[in-house]
Backbone as CSV, one residue per row, in Angstrom:
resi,resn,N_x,N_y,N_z,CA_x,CA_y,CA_z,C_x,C_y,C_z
1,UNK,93.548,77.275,18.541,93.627,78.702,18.866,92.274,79.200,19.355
2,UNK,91.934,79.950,20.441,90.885,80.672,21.162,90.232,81.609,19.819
3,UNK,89.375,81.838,20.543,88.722,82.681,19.691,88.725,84.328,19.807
4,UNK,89.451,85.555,19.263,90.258,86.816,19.619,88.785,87.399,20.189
5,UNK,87.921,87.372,19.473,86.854,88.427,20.190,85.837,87.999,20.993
6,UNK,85.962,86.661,21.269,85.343,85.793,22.378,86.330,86.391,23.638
7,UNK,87.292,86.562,23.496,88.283,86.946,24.648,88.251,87.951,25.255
8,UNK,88.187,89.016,24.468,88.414,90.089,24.445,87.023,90.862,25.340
9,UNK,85.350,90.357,24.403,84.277,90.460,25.274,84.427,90.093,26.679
10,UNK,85.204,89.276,27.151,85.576,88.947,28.186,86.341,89.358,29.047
11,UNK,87.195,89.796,28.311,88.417,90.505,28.977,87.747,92.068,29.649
12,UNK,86.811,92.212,28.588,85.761,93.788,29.158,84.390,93.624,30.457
13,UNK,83.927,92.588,30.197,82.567,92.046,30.470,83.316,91.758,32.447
14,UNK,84.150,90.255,32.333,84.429,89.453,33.582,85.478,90.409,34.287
15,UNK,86.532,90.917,33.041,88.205,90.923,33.444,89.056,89.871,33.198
16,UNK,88.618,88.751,32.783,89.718,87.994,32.312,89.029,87.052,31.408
17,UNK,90.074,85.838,30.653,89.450,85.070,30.219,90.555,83.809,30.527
18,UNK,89.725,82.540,30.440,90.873,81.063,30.702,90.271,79.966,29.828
19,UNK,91.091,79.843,29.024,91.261,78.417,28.430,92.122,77.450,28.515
20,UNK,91.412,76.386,27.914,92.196,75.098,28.095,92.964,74.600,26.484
21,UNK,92.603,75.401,25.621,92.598,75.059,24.325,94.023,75.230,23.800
22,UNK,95.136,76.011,24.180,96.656,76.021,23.920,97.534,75.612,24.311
23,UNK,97.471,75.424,25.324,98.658,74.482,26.225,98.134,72.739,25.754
24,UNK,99.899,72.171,25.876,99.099,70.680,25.572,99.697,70.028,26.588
25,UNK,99.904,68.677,26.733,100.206,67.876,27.972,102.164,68.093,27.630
26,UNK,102.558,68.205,26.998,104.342,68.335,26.719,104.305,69.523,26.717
27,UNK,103.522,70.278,26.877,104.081,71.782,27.337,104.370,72.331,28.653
28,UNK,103.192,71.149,29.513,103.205,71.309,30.762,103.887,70.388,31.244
29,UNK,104.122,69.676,30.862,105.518,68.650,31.603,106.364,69.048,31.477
30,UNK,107.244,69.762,30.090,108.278,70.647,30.011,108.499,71.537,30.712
31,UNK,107.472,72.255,31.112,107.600,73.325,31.860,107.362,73.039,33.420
32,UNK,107.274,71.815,33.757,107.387,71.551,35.456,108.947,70.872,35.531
33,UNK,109.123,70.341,34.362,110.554,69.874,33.938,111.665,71.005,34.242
34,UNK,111.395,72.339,34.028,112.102,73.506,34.128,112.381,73.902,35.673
35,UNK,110.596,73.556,36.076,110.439,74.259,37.416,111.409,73.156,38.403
36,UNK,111.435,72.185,38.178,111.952,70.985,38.994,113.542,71.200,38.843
37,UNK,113.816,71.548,37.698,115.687,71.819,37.743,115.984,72.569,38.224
38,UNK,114.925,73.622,38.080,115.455,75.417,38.283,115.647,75.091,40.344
39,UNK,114.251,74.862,40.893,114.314,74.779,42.200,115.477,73.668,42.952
40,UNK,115.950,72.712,42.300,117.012,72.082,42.813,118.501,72.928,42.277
41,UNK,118.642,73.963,42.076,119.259,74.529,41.452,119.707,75.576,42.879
42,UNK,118.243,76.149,42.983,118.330,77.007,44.157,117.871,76.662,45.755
43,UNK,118.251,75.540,45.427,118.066,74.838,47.082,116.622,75.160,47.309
44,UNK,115.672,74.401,47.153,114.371,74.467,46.321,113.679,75.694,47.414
45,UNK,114.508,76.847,47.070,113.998,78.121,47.563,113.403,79.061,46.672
46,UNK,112.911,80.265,46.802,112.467,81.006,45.782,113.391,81.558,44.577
47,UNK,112.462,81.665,43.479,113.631,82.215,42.387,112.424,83.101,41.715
48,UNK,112.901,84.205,40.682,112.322,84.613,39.774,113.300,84.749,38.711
49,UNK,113.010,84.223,37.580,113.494,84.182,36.090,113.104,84.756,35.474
50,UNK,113.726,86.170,34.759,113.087,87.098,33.225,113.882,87.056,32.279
51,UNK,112.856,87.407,31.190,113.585,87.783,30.081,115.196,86.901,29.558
52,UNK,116.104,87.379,29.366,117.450,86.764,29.123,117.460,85.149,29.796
53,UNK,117.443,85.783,31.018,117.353,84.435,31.834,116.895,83.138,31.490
54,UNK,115.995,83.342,30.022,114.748,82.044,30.128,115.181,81.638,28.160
55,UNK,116.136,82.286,28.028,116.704,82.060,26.462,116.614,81.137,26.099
56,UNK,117.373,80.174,27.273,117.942,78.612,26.668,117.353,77.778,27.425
57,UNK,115.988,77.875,26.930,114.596,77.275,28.182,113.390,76.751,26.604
58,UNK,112.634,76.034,27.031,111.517,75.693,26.500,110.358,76.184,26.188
59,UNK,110.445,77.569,27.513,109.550,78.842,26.984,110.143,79.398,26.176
60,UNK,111.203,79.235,25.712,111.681,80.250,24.415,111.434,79.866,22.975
61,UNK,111.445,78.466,23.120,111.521,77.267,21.610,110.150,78.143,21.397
62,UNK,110.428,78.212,19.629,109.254,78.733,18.688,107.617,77.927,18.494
63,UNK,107.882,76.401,19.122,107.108,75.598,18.607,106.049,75.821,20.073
64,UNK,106.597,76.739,21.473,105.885,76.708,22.417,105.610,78.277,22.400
65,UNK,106.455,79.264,22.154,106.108,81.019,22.531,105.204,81.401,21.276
66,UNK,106.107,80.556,20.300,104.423,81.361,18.713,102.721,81.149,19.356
67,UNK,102.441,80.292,19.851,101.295,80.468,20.299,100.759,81.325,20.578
68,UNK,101.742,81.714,21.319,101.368,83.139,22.130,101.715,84.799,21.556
69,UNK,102.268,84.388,20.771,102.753,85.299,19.753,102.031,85.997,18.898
70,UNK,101.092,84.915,18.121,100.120,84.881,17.846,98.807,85.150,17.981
71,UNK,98.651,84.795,20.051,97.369,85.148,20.077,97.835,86.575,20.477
72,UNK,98.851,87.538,21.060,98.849,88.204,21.281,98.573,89.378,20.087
73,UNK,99.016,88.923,19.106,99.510,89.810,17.393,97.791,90.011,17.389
74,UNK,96.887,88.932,17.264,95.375,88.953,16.957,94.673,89.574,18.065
75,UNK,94.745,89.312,19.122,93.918,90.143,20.099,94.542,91.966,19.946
76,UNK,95.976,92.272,20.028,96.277,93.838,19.067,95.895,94.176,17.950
77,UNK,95.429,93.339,17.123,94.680,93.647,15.864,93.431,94.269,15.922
78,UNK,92.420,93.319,17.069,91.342,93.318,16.969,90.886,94.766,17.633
79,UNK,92.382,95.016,18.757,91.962,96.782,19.342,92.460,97.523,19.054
80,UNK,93.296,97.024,17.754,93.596,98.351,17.026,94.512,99.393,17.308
81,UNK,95.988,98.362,18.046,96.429,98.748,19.527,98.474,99.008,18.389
82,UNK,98.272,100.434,18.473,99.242,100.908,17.594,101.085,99.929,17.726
83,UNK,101.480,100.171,16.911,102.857,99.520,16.832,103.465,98.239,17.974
84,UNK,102.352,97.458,17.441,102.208,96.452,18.379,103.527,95.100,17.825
85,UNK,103.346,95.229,16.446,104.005,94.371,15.319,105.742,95.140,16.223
86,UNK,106.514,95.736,16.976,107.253,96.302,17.065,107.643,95.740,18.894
87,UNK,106.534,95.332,19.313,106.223,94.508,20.542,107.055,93.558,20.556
88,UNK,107.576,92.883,21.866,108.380,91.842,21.972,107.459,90.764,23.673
89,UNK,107.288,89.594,23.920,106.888,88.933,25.037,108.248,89.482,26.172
90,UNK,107.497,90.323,27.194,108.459,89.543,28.459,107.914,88.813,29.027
91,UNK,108.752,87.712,29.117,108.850,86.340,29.879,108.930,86.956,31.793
92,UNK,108.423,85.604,32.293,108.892,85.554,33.847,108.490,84.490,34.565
93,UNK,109.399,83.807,34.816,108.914,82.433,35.562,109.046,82.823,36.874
94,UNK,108.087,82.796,37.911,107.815,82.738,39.235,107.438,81.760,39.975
95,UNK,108.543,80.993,40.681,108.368,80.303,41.796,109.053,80.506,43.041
96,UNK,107.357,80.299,44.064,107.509,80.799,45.023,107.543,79.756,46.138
97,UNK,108.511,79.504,46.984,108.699,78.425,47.856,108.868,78.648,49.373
98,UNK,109.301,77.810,50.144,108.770,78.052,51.625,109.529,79.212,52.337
99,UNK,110.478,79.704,51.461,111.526,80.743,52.285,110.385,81.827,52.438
100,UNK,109.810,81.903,51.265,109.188,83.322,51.048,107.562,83.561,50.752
101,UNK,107.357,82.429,51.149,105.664,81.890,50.908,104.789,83.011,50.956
102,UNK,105.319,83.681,52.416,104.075,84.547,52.975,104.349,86.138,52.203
103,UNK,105.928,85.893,52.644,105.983,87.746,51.609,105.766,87.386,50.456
104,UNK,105.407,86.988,49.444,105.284,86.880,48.367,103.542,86.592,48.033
105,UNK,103.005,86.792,49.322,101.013,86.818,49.191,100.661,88.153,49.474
106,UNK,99.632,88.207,48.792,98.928,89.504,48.582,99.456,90.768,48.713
107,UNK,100.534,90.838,47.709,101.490,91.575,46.778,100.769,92.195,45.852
108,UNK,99.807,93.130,45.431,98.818,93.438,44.613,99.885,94.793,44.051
109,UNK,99.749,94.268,42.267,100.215,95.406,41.586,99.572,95.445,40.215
110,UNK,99.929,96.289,39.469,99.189,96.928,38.201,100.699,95.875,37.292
111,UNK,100.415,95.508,36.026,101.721,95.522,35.447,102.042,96.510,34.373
112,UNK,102.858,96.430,34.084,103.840,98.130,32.966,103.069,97.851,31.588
113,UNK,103.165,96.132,31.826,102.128,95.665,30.203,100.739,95.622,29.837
114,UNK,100.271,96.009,28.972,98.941,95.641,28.774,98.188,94.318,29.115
115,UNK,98.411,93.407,28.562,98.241,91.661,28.637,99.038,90.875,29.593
116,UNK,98.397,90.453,30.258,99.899,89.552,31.349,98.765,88.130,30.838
117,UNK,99.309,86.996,30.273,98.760,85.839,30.392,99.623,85.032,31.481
118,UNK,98.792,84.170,32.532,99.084,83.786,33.388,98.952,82.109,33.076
119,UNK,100.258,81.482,33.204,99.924,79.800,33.199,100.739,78.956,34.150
120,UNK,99.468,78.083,34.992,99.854,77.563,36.205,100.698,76.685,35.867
121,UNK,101.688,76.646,36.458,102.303,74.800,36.065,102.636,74.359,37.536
122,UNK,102.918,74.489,38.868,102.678,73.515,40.185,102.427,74.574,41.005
123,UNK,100.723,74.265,41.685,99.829,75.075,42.025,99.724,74.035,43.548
124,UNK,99.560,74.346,44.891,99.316,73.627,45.835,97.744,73.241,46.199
125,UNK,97.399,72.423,46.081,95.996,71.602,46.543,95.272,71.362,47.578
126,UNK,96.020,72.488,48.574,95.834,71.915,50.190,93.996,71.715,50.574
127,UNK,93.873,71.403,51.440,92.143,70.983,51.966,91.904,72.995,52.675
128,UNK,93.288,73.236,53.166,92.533,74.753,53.530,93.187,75.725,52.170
129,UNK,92.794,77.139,52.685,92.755,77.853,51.491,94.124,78.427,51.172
130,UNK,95.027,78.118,51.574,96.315,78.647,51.260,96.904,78.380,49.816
131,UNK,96.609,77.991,48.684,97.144,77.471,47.984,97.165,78.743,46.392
132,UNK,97.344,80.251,46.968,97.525,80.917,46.229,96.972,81.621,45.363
133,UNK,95.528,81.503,45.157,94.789,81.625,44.440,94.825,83.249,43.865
134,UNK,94.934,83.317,42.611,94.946,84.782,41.775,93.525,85.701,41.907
135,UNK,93.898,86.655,42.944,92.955,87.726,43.629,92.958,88.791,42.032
136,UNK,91.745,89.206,41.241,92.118,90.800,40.618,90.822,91.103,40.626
137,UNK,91.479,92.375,40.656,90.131,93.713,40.777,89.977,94.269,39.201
138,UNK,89.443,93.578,38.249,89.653,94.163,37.130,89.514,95.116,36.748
139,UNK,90.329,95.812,35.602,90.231,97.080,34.676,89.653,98.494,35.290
140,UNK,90.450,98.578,36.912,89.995,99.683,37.878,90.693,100.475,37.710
141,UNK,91.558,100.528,36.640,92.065,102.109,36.008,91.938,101.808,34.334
142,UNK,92.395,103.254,33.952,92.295,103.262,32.571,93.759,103.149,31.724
143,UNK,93.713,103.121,30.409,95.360,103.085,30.307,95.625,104.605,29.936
144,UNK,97.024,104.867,30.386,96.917,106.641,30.565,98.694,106.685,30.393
145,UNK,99.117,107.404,28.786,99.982,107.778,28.783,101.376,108.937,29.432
146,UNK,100.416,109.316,30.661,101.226,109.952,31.398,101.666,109.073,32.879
147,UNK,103.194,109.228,32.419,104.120,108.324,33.488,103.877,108.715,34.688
148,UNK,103.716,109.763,35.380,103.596,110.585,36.526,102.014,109.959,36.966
149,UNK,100.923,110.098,36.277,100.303,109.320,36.704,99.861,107.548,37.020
150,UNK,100.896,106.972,36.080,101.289,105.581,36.468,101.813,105.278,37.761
151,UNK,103.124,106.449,38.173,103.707,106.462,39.444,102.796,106.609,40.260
152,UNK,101.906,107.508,40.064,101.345,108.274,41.279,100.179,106.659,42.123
153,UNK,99.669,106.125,40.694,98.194,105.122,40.949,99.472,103.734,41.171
154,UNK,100.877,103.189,41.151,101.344,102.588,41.770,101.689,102.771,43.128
155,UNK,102.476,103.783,43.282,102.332,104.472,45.236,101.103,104.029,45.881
156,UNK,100.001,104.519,45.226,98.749,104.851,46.095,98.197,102.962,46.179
157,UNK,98.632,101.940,45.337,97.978,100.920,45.679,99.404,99.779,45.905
158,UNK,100.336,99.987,45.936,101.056,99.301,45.955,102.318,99.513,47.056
159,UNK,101.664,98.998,48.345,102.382,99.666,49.659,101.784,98.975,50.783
160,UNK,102.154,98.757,51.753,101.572,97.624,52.645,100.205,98.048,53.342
161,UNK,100.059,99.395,53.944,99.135,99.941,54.236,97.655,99.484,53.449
162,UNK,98.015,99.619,52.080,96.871,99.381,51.199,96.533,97.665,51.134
163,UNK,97.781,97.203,51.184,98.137,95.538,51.377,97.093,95.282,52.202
164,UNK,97.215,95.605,53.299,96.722,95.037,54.808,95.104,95.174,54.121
165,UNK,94.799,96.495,53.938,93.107,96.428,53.668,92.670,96.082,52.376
166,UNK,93.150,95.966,51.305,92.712,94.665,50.762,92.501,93.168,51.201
167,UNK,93.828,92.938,51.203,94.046,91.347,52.032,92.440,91.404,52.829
168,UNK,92.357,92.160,53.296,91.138,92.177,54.694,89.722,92.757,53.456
169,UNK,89.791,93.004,52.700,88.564,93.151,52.316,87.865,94.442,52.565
170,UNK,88.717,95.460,53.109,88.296,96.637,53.045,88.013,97.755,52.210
171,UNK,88.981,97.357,50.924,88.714,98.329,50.104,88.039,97.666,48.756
172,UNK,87.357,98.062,47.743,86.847,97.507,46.792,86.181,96.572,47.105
173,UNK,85.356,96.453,48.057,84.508,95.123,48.053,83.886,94.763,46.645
174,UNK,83.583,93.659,46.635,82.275,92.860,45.747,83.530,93.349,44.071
175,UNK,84.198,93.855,43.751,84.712,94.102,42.868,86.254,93.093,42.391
176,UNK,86.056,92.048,43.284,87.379,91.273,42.875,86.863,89.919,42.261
177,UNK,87.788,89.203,42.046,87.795,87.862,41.201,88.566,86.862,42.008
178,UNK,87.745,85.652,42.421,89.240,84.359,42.766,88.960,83.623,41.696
179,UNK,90.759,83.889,40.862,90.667,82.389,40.476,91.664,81.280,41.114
180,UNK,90.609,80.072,41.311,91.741,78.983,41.425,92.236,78.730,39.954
181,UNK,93.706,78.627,40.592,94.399,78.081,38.927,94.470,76.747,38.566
182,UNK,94.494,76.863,37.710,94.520,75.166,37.101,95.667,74.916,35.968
183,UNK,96.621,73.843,36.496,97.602,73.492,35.401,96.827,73.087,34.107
184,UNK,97.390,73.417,32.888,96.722,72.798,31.633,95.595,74.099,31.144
185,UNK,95.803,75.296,32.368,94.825,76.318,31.333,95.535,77.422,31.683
186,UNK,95.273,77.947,30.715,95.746,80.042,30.985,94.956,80.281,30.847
187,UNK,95.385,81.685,31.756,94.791,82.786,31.861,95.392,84.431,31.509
188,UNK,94.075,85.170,31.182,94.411,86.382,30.504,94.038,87.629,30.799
189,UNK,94.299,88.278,31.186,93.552,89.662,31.914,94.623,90.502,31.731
190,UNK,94.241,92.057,31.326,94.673,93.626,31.357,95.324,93.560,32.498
191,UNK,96.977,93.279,32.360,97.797,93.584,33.350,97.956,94.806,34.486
192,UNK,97.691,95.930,33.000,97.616,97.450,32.682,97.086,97.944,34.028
193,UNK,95.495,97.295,33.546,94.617,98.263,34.092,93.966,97.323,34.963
194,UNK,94.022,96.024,35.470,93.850,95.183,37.150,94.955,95.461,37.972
195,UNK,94.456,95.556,38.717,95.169,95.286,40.055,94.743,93.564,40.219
196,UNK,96.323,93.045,40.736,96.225,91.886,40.597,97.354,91.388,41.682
197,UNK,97.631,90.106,42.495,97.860,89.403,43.865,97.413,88.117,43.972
198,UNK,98.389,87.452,44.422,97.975,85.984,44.878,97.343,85.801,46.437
199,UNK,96.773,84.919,46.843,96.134,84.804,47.924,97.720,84.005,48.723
200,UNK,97.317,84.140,50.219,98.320,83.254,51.094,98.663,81.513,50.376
201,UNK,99.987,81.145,50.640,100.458,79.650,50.293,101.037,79.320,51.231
202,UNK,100.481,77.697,51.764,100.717,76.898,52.691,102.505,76.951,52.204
203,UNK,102.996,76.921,53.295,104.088,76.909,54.020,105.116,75.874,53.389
204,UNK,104.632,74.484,53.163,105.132,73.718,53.000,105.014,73.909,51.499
205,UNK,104.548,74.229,50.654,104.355,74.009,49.334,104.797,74.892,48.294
206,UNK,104.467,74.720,46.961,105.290,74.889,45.996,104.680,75.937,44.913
207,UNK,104.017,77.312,44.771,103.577,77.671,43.487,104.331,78.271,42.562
208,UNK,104.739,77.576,41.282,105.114,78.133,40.449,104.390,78.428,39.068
209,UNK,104.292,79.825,38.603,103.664,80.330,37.079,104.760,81.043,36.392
210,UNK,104.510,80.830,35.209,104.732,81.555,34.171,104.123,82.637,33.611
211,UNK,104.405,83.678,33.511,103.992,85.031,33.381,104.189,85.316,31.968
212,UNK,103.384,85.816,30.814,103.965,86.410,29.415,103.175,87.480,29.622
213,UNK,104.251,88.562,29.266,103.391,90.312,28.887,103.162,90.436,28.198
214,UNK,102.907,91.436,27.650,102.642,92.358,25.861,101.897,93.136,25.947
215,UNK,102.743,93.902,25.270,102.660,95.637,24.720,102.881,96.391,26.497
216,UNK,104.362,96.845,26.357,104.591,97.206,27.371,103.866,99.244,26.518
217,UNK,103.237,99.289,27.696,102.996,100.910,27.293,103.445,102.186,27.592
218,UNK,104.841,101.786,28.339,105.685,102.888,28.460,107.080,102.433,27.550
219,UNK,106.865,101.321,26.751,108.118,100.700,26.161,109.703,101.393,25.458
220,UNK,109.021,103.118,25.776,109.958,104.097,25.335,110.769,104.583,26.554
221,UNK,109.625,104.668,27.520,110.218,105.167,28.930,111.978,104.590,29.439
222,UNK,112.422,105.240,29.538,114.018,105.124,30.304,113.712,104.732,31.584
223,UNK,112.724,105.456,32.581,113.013,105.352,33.915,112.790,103.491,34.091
224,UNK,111.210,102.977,33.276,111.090,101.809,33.117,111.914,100.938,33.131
225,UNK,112.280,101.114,32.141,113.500,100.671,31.387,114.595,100.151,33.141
226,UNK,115.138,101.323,33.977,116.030,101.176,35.052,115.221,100.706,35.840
227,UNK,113.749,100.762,36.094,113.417,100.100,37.221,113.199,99.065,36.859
228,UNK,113.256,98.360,35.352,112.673,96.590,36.006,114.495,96.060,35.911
229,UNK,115.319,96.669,35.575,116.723,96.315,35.358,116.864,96.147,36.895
230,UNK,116.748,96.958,38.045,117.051,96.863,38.908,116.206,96.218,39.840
231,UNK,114.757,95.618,39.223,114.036,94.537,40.021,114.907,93.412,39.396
232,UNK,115.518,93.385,38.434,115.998,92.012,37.942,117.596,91.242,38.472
233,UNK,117.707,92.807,38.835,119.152,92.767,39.589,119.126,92.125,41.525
234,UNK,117.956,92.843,41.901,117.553,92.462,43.003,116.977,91.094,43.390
235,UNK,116.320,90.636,41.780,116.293,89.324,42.478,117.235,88.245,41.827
236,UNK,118.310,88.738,41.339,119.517,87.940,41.118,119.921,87.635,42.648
237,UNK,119.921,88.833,43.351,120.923,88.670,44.414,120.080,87.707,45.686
238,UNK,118.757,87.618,45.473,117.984,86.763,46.173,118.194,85.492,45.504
239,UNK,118.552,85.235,44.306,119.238,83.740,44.073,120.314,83.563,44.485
240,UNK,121.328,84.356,44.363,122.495,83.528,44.921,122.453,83.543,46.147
241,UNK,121.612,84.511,46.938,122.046,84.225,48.550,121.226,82.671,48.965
242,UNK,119.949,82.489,48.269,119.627,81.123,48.373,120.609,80.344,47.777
243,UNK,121.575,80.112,47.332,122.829,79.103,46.355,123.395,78.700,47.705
244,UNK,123.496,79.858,48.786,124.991,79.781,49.453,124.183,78.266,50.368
């Protein structure tokens, strides 16, 4: 287990933190084991998997999510981060394949959760730079219980206009992070409060991660509540049209 306030300094200091110390070699074979069924499943096109979806999966077994359960319960301890014990992980497996390579790069959004831990499991290696790499601008907002202003700071950065001049380096200079990912480590950064995007992926290739949240901070909100129901619905229907 990491160390909670080694992380956390980090999580304030860099914007994120990555270790190698929780994942083991059968966690990550299991879980490319998943990615390898799931994509022959969908005509090895794009899919996204949440929540329900991932029940009767290997990210669900206790002996692989307590980890995380755990570090999540201790890093809410350590900030003192109210009715957290009342918290549940959303799950999300994301793989992104050649249908949708390019729309699916530098997609920069805030997430609803506090914590998004990020873990690579088939990351592309190419000699040029396409191979996805996790762009964030850390902790460039604050966390702010008014929904209206959540909406308002998603509009304003999450729209192609803003797309284009990031991607290009126009806005926020000197204030971002690349990481290359690496299978066999996670990563951890304030979902909340980064703005966060993958870099472009070669064409031909394959990135798939696993996403865990915690402490969603509108977890009462209704509207929430209908909008990720109906991102989840939307990309149902992007699986089966890849089935046909």
């Amino acid at each position: 287990m990491i160390n909670s306030s080694d992380c956390i300094k980090n999580l304030n200091k860099k914007g994120y933190y990555s270790s190698d110390k929780i994942l083991t070699k059968k966690d990550i074979n299991e879980l490319k084991k998943l990615v390898q069924n799931k994509l022959k499943e969908n005509n090895n096109k794009y899919f996204f998997l949440a929540d329900k979806k991932l029940n009767n999966t290997y990210i669900n077994k206790n002996k692989f999510i307590y980890k995380f359960e755990n570090l999540f319960n201790q890093l809410s301890k350590d900030l003192k981060l109210k009715n957290f014990s009342k918290q549940k992980i959303y799950k999300v497996l994301r793989v992104i394949a050649n249908n949708r390579n390019e729309k699916e790069s530098h997609r920069y959004h805030f997430d609803a959760h506090l914590f998004t831990v990020l873990i690579p499991i088939i990351i592309p290696n190419k000699k040029n730079t396409n191979n996805g790499d996790l762009i964030i601008f850390p902790n460039i907002r604050k966390v702010t219980k008014s929904l209206l202003i959540n909406v308002f700071q998603k509009i304003l950065f999450q729209n192609s206009i803003t797309k284009f001049f990031l991607k290009n380096n126009f806005l926020l200079k000197k204030k971002f992070h690349i990481l290359k990912l690496k299978p066999g480590n996670m990563y951890i950064f304030y979902g909340f409060n980064t703005l966060h995007g993958n870099q472009s992926i070669d064409s031909t290739s394959v990135r798939a991660t696993l996403l865990l949240h915690f402490y969603d901070v509108f977890s009462h909100s209704r509207l929430i509540k209908i909008n990720r129901m109906n991102r989840l619905k939307k990309e149902q229907k992007i699986i089966n049209k890849n089935k046909i």
